[in-house]
C-alpha positions in Angstrom: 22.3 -7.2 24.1 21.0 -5.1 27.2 17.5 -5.4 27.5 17.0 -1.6 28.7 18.7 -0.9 24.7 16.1 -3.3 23.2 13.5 -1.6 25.5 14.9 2.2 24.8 12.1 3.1 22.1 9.5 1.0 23.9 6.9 3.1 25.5 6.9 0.8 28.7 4.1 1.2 31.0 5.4 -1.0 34.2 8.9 -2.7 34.6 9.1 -5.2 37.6 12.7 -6.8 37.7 16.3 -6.2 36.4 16.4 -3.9 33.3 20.6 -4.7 32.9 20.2 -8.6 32.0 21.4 -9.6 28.8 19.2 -11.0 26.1 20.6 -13.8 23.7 17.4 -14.2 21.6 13.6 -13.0 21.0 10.3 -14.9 20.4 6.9 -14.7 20.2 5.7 -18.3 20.2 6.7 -20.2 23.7 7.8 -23.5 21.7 11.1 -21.3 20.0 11.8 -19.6 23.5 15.4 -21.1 24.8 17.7 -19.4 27.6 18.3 -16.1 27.5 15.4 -15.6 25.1 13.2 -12.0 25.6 9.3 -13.1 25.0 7.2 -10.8 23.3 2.9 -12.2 24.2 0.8 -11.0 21.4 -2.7 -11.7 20.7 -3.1 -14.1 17.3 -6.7 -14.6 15.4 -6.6 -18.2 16.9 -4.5 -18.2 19.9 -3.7 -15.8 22.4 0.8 -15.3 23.9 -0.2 -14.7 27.0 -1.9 -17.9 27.7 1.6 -19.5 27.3 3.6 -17.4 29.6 4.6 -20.1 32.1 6.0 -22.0 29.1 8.0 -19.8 28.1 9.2 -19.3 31.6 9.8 -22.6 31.9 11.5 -22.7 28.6 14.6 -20.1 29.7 12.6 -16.5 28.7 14.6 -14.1 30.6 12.2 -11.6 30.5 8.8 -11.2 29.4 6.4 -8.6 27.9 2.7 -8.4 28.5 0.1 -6.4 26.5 -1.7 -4.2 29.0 -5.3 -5.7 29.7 -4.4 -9.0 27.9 -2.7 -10.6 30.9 -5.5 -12.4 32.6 -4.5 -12.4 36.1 -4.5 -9.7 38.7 -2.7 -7.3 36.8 -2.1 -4.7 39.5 -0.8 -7.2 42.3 1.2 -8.8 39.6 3.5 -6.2 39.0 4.1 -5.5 42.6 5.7 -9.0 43.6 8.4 -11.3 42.3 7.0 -13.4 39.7 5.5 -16.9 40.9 4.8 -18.9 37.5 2.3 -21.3 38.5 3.9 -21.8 41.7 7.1 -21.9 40.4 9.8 -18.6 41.9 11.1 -17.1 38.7 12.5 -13.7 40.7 15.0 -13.6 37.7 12.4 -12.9 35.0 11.7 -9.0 34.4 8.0 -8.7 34.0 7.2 -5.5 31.0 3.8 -4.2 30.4 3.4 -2.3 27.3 0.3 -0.5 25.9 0.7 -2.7 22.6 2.6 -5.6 22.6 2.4 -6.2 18.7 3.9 -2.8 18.2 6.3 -3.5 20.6 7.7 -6.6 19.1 8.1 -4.8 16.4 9.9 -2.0 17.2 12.0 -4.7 19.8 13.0 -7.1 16.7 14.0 -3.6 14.5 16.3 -2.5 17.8 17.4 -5.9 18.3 18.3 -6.9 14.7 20.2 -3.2 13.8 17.5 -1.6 12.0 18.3 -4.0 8.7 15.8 -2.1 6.8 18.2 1.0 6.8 20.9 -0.8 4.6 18.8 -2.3 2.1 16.1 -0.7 -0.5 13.1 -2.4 1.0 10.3 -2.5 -2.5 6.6 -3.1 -0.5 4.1 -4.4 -3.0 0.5 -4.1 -2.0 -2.8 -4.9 -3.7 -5.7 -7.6 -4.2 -4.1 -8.9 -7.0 -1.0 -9.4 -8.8 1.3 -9.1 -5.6 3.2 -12.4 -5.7 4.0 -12.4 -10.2 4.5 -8.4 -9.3 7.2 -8.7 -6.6 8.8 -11.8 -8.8 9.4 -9.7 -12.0 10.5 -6.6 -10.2 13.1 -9.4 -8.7 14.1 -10.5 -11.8 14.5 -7.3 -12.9 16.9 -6.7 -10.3 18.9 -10.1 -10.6 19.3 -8.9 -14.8 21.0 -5.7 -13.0 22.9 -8.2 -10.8 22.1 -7.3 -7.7 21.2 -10.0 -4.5 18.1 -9.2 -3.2 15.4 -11.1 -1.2 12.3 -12.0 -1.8 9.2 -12.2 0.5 5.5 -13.3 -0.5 3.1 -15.6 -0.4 4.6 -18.2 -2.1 7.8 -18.6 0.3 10.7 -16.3 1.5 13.9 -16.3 -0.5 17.5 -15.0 -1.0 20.5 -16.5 -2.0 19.8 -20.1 -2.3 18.2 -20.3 0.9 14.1 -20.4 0.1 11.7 -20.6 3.7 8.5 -21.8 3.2 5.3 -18.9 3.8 3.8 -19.3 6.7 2.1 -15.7 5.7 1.4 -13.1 3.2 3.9 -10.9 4.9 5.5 -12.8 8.3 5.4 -11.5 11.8 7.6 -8.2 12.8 10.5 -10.6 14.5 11.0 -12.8 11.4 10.6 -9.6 8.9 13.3 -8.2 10.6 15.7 -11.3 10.6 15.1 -12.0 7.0 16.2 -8.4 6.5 19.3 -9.1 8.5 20.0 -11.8 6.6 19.5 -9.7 3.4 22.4 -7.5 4.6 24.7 -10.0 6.3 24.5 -11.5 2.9 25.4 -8.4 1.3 21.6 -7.8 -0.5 20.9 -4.3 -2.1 17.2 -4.8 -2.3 14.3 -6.7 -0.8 11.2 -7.1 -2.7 7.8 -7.9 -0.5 4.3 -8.3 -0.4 2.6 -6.2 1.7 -0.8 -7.2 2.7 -3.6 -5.6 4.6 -3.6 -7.8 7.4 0.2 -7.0 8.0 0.1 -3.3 7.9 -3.4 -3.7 10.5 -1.2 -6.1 12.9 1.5 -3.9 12.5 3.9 -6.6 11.2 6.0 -3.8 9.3 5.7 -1.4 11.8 9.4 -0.3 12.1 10.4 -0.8 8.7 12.1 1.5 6.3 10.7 1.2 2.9 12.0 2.8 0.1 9.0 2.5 -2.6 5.5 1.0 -2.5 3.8 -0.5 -5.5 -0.1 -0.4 -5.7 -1.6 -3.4 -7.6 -5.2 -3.0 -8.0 -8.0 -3.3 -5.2 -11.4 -5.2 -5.1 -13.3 -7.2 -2.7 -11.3 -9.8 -0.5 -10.5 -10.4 3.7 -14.2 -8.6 4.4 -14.3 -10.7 7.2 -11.0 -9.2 8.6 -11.9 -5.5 7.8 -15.1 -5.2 7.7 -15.7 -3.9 4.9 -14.1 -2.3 1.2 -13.3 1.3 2.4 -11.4 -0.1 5.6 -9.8 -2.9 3.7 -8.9 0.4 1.2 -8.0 2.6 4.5 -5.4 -0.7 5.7 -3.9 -0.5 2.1 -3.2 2.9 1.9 -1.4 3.0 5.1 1.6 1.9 3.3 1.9 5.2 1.0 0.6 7.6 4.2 2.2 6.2 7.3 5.5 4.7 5.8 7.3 7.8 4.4 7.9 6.6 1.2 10.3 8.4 -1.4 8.8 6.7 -4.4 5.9 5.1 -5.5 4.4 3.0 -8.2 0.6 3.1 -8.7 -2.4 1.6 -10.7 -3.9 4.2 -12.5 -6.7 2.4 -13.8 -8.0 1.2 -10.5 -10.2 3.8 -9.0 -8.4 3.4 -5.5 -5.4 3.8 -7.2 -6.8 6.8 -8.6 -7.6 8.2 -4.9 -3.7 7.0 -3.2 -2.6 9.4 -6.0 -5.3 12.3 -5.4 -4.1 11.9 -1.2 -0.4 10.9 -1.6 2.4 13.3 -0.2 4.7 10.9 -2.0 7.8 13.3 -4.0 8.0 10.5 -6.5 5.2 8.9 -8.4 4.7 6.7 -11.6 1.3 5.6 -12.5 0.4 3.2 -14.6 -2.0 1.5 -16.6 -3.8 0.6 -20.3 -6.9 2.8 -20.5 -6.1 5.9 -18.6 -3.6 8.1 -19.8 -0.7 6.8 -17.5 2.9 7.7 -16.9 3.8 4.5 -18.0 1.3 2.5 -20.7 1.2 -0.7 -22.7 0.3 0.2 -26.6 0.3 -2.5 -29.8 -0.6 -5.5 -27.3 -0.2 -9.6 -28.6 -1.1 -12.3 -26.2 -1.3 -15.2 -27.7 -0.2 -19.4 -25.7 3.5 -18.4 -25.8 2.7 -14.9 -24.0 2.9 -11.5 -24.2 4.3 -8.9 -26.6 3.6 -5.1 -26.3 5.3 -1.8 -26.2 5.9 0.1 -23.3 5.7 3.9 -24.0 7.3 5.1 -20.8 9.7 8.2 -19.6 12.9 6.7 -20.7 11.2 5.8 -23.9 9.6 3.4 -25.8 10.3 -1.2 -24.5 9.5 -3.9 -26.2 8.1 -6.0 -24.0 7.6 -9.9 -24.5 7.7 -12.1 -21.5 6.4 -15.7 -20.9 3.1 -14.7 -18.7 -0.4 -15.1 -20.2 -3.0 -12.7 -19.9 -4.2 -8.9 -19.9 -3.7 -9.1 -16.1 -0.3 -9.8 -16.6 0.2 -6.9 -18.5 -0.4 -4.9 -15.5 2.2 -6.6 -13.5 4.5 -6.0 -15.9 3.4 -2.4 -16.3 4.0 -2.4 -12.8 7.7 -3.9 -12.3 8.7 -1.6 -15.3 7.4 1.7 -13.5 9.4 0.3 -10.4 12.7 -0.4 -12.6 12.6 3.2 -14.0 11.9 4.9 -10.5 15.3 2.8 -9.4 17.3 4.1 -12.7 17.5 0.7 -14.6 18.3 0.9 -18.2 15.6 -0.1 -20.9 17.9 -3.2 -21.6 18.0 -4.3 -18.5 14.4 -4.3 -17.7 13.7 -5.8 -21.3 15.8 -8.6 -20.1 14.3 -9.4 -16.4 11.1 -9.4 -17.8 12.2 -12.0 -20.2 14.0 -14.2 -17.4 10.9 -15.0 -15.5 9.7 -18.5 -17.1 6.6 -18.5 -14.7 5.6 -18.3 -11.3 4.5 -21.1 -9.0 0.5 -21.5 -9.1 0.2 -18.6 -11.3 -1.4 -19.7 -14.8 1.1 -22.7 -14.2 1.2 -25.3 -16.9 0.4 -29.2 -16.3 1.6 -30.8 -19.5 1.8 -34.5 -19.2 1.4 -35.0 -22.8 -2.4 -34.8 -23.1 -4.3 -33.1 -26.3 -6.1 -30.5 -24.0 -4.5 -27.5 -21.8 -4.0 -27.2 -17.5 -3.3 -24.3 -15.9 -3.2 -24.5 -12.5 -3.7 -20.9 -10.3 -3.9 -18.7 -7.5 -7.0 -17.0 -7.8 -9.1 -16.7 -5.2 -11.4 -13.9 -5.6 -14.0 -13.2 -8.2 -11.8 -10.6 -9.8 -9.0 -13.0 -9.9 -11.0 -15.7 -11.2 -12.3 -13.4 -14.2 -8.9 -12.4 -14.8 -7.9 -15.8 -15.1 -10.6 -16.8 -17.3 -10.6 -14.3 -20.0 -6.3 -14.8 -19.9 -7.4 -18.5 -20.8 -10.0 -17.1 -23.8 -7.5 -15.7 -25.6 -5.8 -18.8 -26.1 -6.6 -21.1 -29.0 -9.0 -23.5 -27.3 -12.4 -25.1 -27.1 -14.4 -25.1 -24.2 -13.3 -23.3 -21.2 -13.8 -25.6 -17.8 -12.7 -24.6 -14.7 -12.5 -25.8 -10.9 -13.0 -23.6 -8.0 -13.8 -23.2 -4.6 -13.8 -21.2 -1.8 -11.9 -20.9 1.4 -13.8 -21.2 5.0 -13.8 -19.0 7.7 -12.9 -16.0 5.1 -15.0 -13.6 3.4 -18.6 -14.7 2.7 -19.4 -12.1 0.4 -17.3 -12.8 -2.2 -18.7 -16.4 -2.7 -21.6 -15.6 -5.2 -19.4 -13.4 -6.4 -16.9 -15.8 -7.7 -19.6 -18.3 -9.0 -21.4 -15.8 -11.0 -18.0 -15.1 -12.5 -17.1 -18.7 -12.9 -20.9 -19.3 -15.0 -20.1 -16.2 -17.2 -16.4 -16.6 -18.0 -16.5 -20.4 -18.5 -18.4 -22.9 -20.5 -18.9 -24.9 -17.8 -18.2 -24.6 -14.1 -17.0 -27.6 -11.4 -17.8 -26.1 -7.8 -15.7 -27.7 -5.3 -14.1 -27.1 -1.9 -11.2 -25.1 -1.0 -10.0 -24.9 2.3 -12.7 -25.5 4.2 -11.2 -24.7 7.7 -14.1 -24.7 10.3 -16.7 -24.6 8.0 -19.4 -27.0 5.9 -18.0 -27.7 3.0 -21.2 -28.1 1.4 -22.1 -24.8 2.8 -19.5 -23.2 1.4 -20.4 -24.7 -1.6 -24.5 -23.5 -1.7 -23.7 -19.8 -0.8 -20.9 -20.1 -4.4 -24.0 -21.5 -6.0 -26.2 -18.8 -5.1 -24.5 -16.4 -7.5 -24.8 -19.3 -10.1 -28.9 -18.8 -10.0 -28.5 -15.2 -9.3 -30.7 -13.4 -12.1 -27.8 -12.6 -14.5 -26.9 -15.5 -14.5 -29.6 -18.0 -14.7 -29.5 -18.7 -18.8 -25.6 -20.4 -17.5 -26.8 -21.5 -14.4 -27.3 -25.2 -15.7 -23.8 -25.2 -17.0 -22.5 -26.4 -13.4 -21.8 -29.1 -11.3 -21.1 -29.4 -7.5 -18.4 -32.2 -6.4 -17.6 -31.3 -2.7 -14.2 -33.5 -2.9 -11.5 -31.4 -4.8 -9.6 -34.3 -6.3 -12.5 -36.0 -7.7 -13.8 -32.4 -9.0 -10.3 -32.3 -10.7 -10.7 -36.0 -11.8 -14.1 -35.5 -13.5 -12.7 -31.6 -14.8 -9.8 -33.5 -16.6 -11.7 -36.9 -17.5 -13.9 -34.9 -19.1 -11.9 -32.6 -21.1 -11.4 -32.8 -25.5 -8.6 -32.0 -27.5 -8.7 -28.2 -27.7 -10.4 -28.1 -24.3 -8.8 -25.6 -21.6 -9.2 -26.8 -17.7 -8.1 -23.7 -15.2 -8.0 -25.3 -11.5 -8.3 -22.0 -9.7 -8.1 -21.1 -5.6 -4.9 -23.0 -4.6 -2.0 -22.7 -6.7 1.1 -23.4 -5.5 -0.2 -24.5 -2.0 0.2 -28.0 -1.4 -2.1 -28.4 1.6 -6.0 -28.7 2.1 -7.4 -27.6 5.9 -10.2 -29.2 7.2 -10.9 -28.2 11.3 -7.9 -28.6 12.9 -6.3 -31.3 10.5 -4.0 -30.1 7.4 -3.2 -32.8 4.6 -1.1 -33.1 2.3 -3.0 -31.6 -1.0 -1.8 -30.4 -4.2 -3.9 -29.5 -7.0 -0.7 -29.9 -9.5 0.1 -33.4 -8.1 -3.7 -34.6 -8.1 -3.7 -33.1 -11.6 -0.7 -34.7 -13.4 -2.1 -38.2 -11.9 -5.3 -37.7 -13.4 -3.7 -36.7 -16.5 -1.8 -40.1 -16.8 -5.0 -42.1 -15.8 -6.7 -41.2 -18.9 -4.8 -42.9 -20.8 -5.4 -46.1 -20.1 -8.8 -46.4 -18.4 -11.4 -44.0 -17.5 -12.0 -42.5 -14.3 -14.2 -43.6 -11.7 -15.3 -39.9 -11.4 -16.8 -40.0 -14.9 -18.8 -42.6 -14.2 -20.0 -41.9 -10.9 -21.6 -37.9 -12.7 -21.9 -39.3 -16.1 -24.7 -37.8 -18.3 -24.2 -34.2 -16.1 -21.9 -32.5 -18.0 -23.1 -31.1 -21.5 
């Protein structure tokens, strides 16, 4: 393909070199550029595109594209010679500058690819909460009307029988826009995807055509990415404002949702929710350990629900994927049965059973709404005591830290404070800003109901080691990841695995953990 018809909806600000050379390939990261490619430098959190130019070069780019006042040479002389890589001639390579080289990749891979988004019904679910179990029912609801359809979230990307691990939430412009060809090549109808805030703020969907956005819920989370709630709200809601939507599905219940329906423009809207007087509401409610019952009083009339998911929470997400079923014109039968396909969903409330007299349920949560969510899910169940293990990540929002450790002390008998991913940060930092919601005034009657063990697998050890018949454990902040960061290193970590060991330990001798914090756990 022409670069001048990759370029032709590019606002270009300078162009020095060949516009009629033929591009084979795009990339943004230097170490995937190969001959022919077009690279695209953007500006990451931790690393910066145009620091690898020469690379890329080096690597076969054909052309290049610069953000203007991001290239760190002189920019004006720059442009007016043939480009000299580090002393290397490269008078082949067309040099770009363009006002925003994020927006341009996107609207490059969108050109590039055949605007895939077009020939597919592209379903963006955004939200705090509930994204990832949200986008897999609505997929299972779709795979019970037969249709292929991708799937794209936090947990991985999938269609067909291909599945691509997540590298994020919602991936870069240039792989959103392959995955989409892929969807149609492989003659998809729909892709379902999470949407998050940091996506729609980098403009990783910029270019895309969606066909219905889903509103989950909002509460405190990624403060130290936006700042603070009403522009982690404003980044949300630039999904239902700035996307032209036809249809959406929306929390009534949740006071933002409350305001996207007050500002929305949106033709086609279902709300719904439990206490407000929705479009689309859950009445006669049973959760018990095998899941969920309930009836659905919706617009096409009245479902009964059961599915395998635990928890009020849950409710919600199904709530949600049944609003999204009857915007698309499913029958009642059909969405009874896609509800009832999905088993469970990796890291979310997911079951450790390795024979033991006590209950593990490994998840996701990672705020303090999550975590309460979580929590009263597992009181409902027939159990005990109520133990859980939690931490929080590094280098992400501070704020939410006493938050979740005043909610672990008031939803749990007893709480295990532990580290997450640490990233760049003192774990044991981390750890004394959770516990300062622990002794926060509200809390201090439970605040002796805790223990700090920095190590996550000996804070599982002791949570499991510990536990009685009855007893529930919830390992919470992880879920299905199966990786721990500390600085610069990632290991191999996964609070399953470490788990199900434990869990077969107990049998025959006791942990090394319980003896080490005997006598602190009452």
């Amino acid at each position: 393909m022409k670069i001048q018809e990759i370029l032709k909806e590019v606002n270009l600000i300078n162009v020095n070199g060949s516009m009629d050379i033929e591009i084979s390939s795009l990339s943004y990261d230097s170490r995937k550029v190969d001959e022919g490619s077009l690279f695209v430098a953007i500006k990451g959190l931790k690393s910066d595109g145009h620091n690898f130019l020469n690379d890329a070069v080096e690597s076969g780019a054909r052309a290049v594209v610069v953000e203007n006042g991001l290239w760190g040479g002189d920019f004006e002389s720059e442009i007016r010679r043939p480009i000299h890589w580090m002393g290397t001639p490269k008078s082949e390579v067309t040099y770009i500058t363009v006002l925003d080289s994020r927006k341009a990749l996107a609207v490059i891979s969108t050109e590039f690819y055949g605007h895939p988004s077009r020939e597919i019904s592209i379903i963006g679910v955004t939200g705090t909460n509930g994204k990832t179990t949200t986008s897999y029912l609505i997929n299972s609801i779709l795979r019970a009307n037969n249709f292929k359809s991708g799937l794209i979230g936090t947990i991985d990307y999938r269609f067909d029988r291909e599945i691509i691990p997540s590298l994020h939430t919602t991936p870069e412009s240039l792989d959103l826009q392959r995955f989409f060809k892929k969807v149609v090549d492989g003659s998809g109808k729909y892709c379902v995807m999470e949407v998050s805030s940091h996506s729609l703020e980098l403009d990783r969907v910029y270019g895309t055509r969606f066909e219905m956005g889903v509103f989950t819920n909002l509460t405190q989370d990624h403060l130290d990415f936006h700042g603070n709630l009403e522009k982690y709200f404003s980044a949300k809601a630039r999904l239902f404002k700035e996307y032209g939507l036809k249809k959406a599905v929306i929390n009534i219940d949740d006071p933002y949702g409350k305001r996207l329906i007050k500002d929305s423009r949106i033709d086609k809207i279902l709300t719904y929710g439990i206490t407000e007087g929705a479009d689309v509401k859950a009445d006669d409610i049973d959760m018990s350990v095998k899941g969920l019952k309930f009836v659905a009083t919706t617009p096409i009339g009245k479902l009964n629900i059961e599915s395998k998911l635990l928890g009020m929470h849950n409710i919600y997400n199904i709530l949600a994927s049944v609003s999204t079923a009857i915007l698309e014109g499913f029958s009642k039968e059909s969405i009874i049965k896609g509800i009832l396909l999905l088993d469970t969903v990796p890291g979310r409330l997911e079951g450790i059973n390795e024979g033991q007299d006590f209950t593990v349920l490994v998840d996701y949560a990672h705020t303090d709404d999550a975590l309460k969510n979580v929590l009263n899910a597992a009181k409902e169940l027939p159990h005990k005591r109520l133990i859980v293990v939690f931490g929080c990540g590094g280098d992400r929002d501070r704020g939410k830290r006493p938050l979740m450790g005043k909610a672990a002390v008031e939803y749990s008998d007893f709480a295990i404070i532990t580290s997450d991913n640490p990233r760049s940060e003192d774990p044991l930092k981390i750890i004394e800003e959770i516990e300062a919601g622990v002794s926060s005034q509200e809390s201090i009657v439970r605040s002796q109901r805790h223990i700090k063990i920095p190590d996550r697998g000996e804070a599982i050890e002791f949570a499991i080691n510990n536990a009685s018949k009855g007893d529930i454990v919830i390992i919470a902040g992880k879920g299905h990841e199966d990786y721990q960061i500390f600085r610069d290193k990632k290991i191999h970590f996964d609070d399953r695995e470490v788990a199900r060991e434990a869990i077969k330990k107990i049998q025959s001798t006791k942990s090394e953990i319980r003896n080490k914090f005997k006598n602190q756990m009452t």
